[in-house]
C-alpha positions in Angstrom: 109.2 95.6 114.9 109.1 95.9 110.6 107.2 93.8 108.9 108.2 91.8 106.0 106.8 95.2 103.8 109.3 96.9 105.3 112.2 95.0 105.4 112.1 94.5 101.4 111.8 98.4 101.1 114.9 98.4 102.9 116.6 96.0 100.9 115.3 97.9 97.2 117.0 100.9 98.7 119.9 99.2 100.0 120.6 98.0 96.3 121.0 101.6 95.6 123.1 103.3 98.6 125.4 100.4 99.4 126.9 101.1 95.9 127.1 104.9 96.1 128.6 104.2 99.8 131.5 101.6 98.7 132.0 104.6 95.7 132.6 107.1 98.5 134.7 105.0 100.2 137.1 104.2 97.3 137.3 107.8 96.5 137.6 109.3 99.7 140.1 107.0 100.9 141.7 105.4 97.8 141.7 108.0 94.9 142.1 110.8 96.9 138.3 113.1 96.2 137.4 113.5 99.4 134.8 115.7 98.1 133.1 113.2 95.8 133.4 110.8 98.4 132.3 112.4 101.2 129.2 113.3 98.7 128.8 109.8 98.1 128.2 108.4 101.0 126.0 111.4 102.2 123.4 110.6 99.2 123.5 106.7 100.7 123.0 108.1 104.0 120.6 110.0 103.1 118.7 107.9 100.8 118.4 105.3 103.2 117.4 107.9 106.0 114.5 109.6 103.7 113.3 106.1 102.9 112.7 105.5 106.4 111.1 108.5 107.3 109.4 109.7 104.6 105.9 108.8 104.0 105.0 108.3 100.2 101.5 108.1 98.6 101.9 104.4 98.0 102.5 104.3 102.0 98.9 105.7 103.0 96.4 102.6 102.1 99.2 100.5 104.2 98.8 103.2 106.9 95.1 102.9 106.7 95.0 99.8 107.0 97.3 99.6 110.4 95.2 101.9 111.9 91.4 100.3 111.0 92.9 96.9 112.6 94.3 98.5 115.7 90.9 100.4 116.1 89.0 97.4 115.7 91.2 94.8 117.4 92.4 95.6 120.7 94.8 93.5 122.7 93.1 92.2 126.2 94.4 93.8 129.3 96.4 91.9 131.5 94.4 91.3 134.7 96.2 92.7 138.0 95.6 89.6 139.6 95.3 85.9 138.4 92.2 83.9 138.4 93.6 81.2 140.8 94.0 83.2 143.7 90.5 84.9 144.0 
């Protein structure tokens, strides 16, 4: 599940491909470039894609800080039986 970091990363890069992508779509199937168009809606594609994969310096203290709070709080495991019948 994203957190709410992640979900307004999304939506600063969606500001950029959903343009480019509705550009590729008017010339690829409007205008008649399919080679502009098809570019177009590669570089969305792919600038979505590379900012969901790619891990960028300002990414690592976030990271960090993941991993220190899953090291030092762990999640109690769930007991095979319940108290009630022993």
């Amino acid at each position: 599940m994203a957190g709410i970091i992640d979900t307004i990363k999304l939506a600063g890069t969606l500001v950029l491909a959903l343009p480019a992508a509705l550009a590729g779509l008017e010339l690829l199937l409007v205008r008649g470039q399919p080679t502009v168009g098809a570019g177009l809606i590669g570089l969305a594609v792919g600038l979505v894609v590379v900012q969901h994969w790619l891990t960028l310096p300002t990414d690592v203290p976030e990271l960090l800080a993941k991993r220190v709070l899953g090291a030092v709080v762990k999640e109690p495991e769930p007991d095979s039986e319940p108290e009630d019948e022993r």
